[in-house]
C-alpha positions in Angstrom: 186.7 85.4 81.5 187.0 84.6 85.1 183.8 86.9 85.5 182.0 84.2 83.0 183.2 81.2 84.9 181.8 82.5 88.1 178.5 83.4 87.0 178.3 80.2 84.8 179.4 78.1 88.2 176.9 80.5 90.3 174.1 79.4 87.7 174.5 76.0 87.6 174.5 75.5 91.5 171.4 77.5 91.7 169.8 75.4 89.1 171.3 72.0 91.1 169.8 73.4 93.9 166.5 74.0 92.2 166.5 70.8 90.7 166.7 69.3 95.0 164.3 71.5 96.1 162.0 70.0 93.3 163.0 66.5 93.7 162.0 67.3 97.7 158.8 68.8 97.0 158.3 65.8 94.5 159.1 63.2 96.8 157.1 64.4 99.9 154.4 64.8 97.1 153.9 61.3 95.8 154.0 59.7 99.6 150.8 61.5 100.8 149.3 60.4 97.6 150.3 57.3 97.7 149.7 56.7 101.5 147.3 59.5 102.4 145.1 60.5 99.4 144.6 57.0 98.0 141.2 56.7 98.6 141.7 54.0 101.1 143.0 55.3 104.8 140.5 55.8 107.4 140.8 58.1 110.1 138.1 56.1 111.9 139.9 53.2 112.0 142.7 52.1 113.9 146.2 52.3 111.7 146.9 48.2 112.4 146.9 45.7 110.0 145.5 43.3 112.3 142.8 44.8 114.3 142.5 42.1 117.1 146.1 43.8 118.3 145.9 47.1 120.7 147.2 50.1 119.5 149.8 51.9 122.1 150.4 55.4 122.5 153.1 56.5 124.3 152.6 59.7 125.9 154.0 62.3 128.1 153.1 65.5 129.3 155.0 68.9 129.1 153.8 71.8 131.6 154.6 75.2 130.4 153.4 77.2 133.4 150.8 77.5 136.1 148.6 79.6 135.1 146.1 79.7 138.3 145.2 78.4 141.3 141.6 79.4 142.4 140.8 78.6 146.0 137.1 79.9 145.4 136.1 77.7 141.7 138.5 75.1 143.6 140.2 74.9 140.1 144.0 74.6 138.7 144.3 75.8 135.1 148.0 74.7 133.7 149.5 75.9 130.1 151.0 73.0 128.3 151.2 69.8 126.0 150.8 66.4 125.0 153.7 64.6 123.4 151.8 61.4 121.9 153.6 58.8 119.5 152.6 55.8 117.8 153.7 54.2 115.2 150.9 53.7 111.5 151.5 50.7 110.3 149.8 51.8 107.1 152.3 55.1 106.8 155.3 53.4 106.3 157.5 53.7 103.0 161.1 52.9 101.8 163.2 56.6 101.2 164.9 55.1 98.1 161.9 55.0 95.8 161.3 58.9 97.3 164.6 60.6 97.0 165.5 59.6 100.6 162.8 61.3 101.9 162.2 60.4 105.6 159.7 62.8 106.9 156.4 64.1 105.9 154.1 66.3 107.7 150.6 65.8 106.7 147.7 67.8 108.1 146.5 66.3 111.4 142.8 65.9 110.4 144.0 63.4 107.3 145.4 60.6 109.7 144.4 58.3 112.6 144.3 59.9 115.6 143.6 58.9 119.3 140.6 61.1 120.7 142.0 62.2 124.3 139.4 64.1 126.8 140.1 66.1 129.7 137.8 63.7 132.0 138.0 66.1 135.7 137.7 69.4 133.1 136.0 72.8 134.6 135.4 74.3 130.3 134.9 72.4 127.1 136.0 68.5 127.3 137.2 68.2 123.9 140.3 70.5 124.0 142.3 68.8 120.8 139.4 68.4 118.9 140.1 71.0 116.6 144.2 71.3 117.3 146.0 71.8 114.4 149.2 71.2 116.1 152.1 69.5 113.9 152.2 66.0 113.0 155.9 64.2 112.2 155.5 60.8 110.7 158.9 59.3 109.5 159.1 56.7 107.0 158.8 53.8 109.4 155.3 54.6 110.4 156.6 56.9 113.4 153.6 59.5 113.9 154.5 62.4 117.1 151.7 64.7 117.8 151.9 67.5 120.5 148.7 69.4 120.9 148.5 72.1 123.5 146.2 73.9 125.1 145.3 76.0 128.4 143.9 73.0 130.8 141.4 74.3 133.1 140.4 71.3 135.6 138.6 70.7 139.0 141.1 70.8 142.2 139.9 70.3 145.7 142.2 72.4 147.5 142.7 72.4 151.3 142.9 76.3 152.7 143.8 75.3 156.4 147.1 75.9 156.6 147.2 79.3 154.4 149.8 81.2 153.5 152.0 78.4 154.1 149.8 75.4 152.1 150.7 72.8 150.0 148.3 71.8 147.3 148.1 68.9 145.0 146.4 68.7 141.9 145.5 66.3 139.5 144.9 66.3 135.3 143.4 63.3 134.2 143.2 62.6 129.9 140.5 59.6 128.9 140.9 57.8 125.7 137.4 58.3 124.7 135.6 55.6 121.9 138.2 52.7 122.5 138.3 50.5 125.2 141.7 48.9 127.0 141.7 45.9 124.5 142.0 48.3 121.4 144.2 50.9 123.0 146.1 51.3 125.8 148.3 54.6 127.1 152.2 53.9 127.9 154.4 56.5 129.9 156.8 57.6 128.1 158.2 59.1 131.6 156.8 58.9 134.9 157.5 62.3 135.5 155.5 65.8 133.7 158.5 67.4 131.6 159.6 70.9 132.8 162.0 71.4 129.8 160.0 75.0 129.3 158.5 75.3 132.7 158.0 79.1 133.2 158.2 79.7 137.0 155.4 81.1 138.7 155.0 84.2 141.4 153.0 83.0 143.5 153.7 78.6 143.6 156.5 76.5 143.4 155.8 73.0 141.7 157.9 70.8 144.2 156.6 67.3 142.5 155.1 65.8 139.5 154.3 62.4 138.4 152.7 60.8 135.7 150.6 57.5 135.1 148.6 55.5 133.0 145.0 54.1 134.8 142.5 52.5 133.8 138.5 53.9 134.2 135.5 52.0 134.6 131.8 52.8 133.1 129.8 49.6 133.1 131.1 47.5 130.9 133.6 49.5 129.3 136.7 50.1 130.4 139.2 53.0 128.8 143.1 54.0 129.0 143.6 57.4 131.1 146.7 59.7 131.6 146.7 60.9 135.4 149.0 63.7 136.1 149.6 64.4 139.1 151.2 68.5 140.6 152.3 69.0 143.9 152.8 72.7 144.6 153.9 74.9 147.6 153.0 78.1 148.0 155.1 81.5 148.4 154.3 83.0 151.5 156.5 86.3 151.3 154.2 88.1 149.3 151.2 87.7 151.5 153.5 88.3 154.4 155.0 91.6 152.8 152.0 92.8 151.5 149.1 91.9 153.8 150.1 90.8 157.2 153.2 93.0 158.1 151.1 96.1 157.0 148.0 95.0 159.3 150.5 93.6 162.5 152.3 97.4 161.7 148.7 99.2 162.0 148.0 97.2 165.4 151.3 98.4 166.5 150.1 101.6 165.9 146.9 101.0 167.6 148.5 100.7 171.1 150.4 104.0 170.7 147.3 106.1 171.2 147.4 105.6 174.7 150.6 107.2 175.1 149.1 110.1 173.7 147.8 112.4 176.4 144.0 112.4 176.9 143.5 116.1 176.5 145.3 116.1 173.3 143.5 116.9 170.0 145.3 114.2 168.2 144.0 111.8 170.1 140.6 112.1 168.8 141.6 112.7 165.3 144.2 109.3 165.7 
């Protein structure tokens, strides 16, 4: 009898749990019909009610690692991500008519997004065109997309004082089709996050900063992120490596003269 009551308890909490599973998968469900797949949201348009206000993205940047630093393409290619937020007025919905649902992930193509170029880029311009990095929207409107991607960008970099040099680089994003009066960029930190830095061999990041510009092309005027890496390099590789081994070899030089002239070893050293 106890054997019963156990299975019959066991069964009916696996069917309670089925039923909250269901009423999850339900929920999430109806609000991307409702808000999403209605027929009537336009990823073209801006996600305000009123579109005489500007739209602001807060954004920050998260660097992953330094991938290279090519004194010869003058280039610095960086690993990381974009942490963008805004908030979709037009993705907004109350949890108690949804089974206190709060969150919905939606594929990234099907919203509003803000089209963000790599304006000092060395490859392709459009790097997030096609990102199908995850989209959070909670049911206030919150939307947070992080797209990611290997940055490769132009870097004028000074060689004068090599091994020992100090070079600083700089990634600049452009909100591209929407001028400053439709939307505008706002730092979320004024520093590049280093919450999954990966150190690097060769260069030690020293500095970062990050802010929001403005550029200029005739008339228009769009919202930029500038990011800015300041980087020192590691000389004890070079010096291990390269210069000890050639100082060593002059050193080496200098003994042949103690070697006597008539010596056959002289020749061959």
């Amino acid at each position: 009898m106890k054997e019963k009551g156990f299975l019959s308890v066991g069964t009916t909490l696996s069917l309670l749990v089925g039923v909250l599973v269901a009423q999850t998968y339900n929920s999430t469900v109806a609000i991307m019909k409702e808000l999403v797949e209605n027929g009537e949201y336009h990823t073209e348009v801006r996600p305000l009610k009123d579109q005489a206000q500007v739209m602001r993205v807060t954004a920050e940047f998260e660097i992953v690692s330094i991938v290279r630093i090519d004194d010869v393409t003058q280039s610095f290619t960086a690993n990381g991500f974009l942490l963008l937020n805004w908030t979709d007025e037009l993705l907004s919905w109350d949890p108690d008519k949804y089974s206190n649902q709060t969150l919905i992930h939606p594929v990234p193509e099907t919203i509003w997004r803000p089209r963000v170029v790599l304006m000092n880029t060395l490859e392709d311009r459009d790097l997030f065109e096609n990102d199908v990095a995850p989209v959070f929207i909670n049911n206030k409107g919150y939307v947070s997309w992080v797209p990611g991607s290997l940055i490769p960008s132009s870097c004028e970099l000074h060689m004068a004082d090599y091994p020992f040099d100090k070079q600083t680089c700089t990634i600049t994003f452009l909100a591209m089709k929407y001028t400053t009066s439709e939307l505008v960029f706002v730092p979320g930190s004024l520093k590049v996050k280093q919450d999954f830095f990966i150190k690097h061999g060769e260069w030690d990041l020293t500095d970062t900063s990050l802010n929001v510009t403005e550029r200029l092309s005739g008339y228009w005027k769009g919202s930029a992120i500038q990011l800015t890496f300041t980087m020192k390099r590691r000389p004890a590789f070079l010096l291990i490596n390269i210069v000890l081994p050639v100082v060593f070899l002059s050193f080496l030089n200098l003994l042949v003269f103690l070697i006597p002239a008539k010596s056959g070893e002289k020749i061959s050293y």
